[in-house]
C-alpha positions as CSV (number, residue, x, y, z in Angstrom):
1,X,17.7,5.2,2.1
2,X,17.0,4.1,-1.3
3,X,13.8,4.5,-2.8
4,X,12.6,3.1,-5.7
5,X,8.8,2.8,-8.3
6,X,7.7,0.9,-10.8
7,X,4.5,1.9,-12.4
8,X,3.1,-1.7,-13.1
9,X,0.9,-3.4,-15.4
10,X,-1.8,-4.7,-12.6
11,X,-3.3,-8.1,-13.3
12,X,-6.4,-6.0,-13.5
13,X,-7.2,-5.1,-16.5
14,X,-6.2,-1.8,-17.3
15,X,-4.8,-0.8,-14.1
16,X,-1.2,0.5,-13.6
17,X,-0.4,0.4,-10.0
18,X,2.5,1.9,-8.7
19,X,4.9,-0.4,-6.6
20,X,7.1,1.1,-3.8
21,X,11.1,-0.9,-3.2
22,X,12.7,0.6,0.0
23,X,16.1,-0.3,1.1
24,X,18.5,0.2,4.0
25,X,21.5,1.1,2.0
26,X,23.6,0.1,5.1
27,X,22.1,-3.2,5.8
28,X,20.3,-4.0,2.5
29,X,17.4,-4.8,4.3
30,X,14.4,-4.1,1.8
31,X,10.5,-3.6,1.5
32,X,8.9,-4.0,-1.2
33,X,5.2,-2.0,-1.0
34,X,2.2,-3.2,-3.3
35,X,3.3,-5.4,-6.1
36,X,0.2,-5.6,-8.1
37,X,2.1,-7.3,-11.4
38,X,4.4,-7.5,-13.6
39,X,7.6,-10.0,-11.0
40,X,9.9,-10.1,-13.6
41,X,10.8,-5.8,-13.3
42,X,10.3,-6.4,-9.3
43,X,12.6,-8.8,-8.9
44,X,15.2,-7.3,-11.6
45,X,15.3,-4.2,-9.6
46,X,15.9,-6.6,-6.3
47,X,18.4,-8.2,-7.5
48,X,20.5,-5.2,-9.2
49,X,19.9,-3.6,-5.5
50,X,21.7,-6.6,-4.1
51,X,18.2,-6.3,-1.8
52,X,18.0,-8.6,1.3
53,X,14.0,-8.3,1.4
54,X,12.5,-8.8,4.5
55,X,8.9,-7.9,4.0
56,X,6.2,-7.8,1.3
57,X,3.9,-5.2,2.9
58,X,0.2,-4.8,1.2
59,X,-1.6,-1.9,1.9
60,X,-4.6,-3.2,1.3
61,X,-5.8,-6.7,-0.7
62,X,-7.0,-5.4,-4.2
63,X,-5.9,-7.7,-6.9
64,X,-4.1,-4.5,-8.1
65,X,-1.9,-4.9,-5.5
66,X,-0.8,-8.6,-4.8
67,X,-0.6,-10.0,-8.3
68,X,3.0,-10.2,-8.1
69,X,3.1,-11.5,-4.4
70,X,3.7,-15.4,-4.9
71,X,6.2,-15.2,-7.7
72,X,8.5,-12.3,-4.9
73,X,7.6,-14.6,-2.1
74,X,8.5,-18.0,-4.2
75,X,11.9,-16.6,-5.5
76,X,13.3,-13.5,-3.2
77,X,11.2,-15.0,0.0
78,X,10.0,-12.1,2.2
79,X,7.7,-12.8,4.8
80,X,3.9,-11.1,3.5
81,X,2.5,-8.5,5.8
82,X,-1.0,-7.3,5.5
83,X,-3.6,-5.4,8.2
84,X,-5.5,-7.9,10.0
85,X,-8.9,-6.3,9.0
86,X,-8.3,-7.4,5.1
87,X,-6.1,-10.7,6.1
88,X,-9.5,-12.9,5.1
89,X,-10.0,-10.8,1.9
90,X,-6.5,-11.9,0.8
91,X,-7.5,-15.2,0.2
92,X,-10.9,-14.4,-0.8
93,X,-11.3,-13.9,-4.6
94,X,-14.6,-12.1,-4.5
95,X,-13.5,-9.4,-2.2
96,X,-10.1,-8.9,-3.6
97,X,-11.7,-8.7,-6.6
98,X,-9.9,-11.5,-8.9
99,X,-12.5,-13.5,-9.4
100,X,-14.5,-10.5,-10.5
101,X,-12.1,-8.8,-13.0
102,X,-8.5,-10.7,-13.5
103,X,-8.3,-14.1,-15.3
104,X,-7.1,-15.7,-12.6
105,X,-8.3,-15.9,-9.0
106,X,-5.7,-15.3,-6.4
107,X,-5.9,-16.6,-2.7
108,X,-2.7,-15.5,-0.9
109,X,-2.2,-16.1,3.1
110,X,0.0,-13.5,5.0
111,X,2.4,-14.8,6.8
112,X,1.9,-12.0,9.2
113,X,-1.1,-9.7,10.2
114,X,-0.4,-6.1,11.6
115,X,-2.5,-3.6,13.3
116,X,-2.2,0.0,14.0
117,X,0.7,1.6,15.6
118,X,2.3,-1.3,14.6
119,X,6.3,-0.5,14.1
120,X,8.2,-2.2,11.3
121,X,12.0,-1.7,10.8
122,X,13.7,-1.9,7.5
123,X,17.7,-1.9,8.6
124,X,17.7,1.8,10.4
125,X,14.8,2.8,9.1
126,X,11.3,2.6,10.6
127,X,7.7,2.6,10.0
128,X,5.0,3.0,11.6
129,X,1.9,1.6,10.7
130,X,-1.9,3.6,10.3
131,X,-5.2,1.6,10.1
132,X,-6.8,3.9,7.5
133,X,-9.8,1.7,6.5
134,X,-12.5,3.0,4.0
135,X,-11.4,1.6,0.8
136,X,-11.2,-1.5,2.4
137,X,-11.8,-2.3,5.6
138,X,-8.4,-3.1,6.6
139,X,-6.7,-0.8,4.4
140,X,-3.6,1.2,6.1
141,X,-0.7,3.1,5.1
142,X,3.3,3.0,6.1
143,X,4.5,6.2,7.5
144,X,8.0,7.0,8.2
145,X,8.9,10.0,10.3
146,X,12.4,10.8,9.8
147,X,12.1,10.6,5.8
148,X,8.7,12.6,5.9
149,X,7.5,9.8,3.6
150,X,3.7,8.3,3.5
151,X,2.8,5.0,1.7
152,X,-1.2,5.3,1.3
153,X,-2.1,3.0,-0.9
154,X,-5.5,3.5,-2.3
155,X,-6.5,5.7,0.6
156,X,-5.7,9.2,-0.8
157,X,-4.4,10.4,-4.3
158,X,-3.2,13.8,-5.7
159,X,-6.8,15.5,-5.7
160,X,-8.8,12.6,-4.3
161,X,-9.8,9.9,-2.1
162,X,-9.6,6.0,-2.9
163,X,-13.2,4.5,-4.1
164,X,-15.4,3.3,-1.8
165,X,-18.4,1.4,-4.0
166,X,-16.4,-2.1,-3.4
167,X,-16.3,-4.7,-1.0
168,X,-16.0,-3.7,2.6
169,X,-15.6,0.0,1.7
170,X,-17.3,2.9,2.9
171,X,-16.9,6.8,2.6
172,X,-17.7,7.8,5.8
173,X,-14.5,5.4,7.3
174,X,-12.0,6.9,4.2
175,X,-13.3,10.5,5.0
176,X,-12.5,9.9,9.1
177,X,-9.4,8.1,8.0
178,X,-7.7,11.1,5.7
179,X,-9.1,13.4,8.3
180,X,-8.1,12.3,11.4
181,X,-5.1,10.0,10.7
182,X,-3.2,10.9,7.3
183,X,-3.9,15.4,7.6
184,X,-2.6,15.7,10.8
185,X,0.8,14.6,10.1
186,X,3.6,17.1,9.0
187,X,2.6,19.3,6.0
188,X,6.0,18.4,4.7
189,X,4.9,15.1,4.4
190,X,5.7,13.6,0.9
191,X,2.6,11.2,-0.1
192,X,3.1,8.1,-2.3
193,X,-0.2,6.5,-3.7
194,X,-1.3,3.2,-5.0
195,X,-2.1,5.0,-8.4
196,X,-0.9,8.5,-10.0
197,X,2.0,10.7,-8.5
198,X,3.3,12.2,-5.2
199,X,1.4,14.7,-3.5
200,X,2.0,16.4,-0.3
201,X,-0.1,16.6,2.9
202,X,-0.4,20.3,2.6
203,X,-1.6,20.6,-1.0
204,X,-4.2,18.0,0.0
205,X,-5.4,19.8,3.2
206,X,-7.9,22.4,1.0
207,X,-9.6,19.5,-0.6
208,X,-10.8,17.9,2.7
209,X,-11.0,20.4,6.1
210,X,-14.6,21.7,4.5
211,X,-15.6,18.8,3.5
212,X,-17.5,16.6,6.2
213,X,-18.8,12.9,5.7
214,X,-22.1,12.9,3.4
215,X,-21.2,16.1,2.1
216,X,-19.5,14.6,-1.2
């Protein structure tokens, strides 16, 4: 497996949002996770990987995180996969925030919804999908077993939670989430955020298990 991140310049002002490239090196079969700006680097890094990209996955539909969506989808296709909680809030501008804080408004349309539990392979490599709503309501992260690897998007950082004072979020879902769906898996478990650096699920653990929604 090849893994790649680029730390991009969001169309949101002042927001670098990391952006995940995952490839099959056997098949070429690539992923790319959360491209929130910047196509021009994306697509370099495609191409020089000789990628066959199969899916644009969004963890969730912050402006952060698709504003380099149609340029990928326009010029390395890849079909645009999104939970089917925040699939209307892709093409809304006023709840994936571009019409609020980017110059331009973005409305995107998935070309496919998932749901959790969800399985998506990538050549021999596969992923499993967790609904972990709370920063949004369809927010969800990619895990994959055999690498010990989590994509969370904005649902948990090194040291903290995602925000949840925007549309369709709310703590008490992000705290059950985390809790119930993201520390029970191995504490091996290497965590890749939307924003900031790798963590692990153990050095996360103290933060939450004595800390109980409203208690924040």
């Amino acid at each position: 497996m090849i893994l790649k991140q680029l730390r991009l310049n969001s169309i949101l002002e002042n927001i670098v949002t990391n952006c995940y490239i995952i490839e099959d090196e056997d098949t070429k079969e690539t992923m790319v996770i959360d491209p929130g700006g910047e196509p021009e680097k994306i697509i370099e890094l495609l191409d020089a990987l000789e990628a066959k990209l199969k899916y644009i996955y969004l963890t969730h539909c912050h402006g952060d995180h698709i504003g380099a969506v149609k340029e990928i989808k326009d010029k390395r296709f890849g079909k645009i996969l999104i939970h089917s909680d925040d699939y209307n809030g892709l093409n809304n501008p006023s709840i994936n925030l571009t019409g609020l804080l980017a110059t331009v408004s973005i409305s995107i349309e998935a070309d496919s919804r998932v749901n959790d539990g969800d399985i998506l392979h990538i050549g021999n490599l596969e992923f499993k999908v967790i609904h972990t709503p709370g920063h949004t309501k369809g927010g969800s992260s990619l895990y994959c077993e055999k690498e010990k690897m989590l994509f969370s998007g904005d649902t948990i950082f090194k040291g903290m939670w995602g925000r949840t004072d925007l549309p369709t979020s709310n703590f008490e879902d992000i705290m059950k989430s985390i809790s119930n769906k993201l520390l029970v898996l191995p504490d091996d478990t290497i965590i890749y955020p939307g924003h900031g650096t790798s963590t692990r699920i153990i050095e996360e653990e103290p933060i939450y298990y004595n800390l109980m929604p409203g208690e924040a």
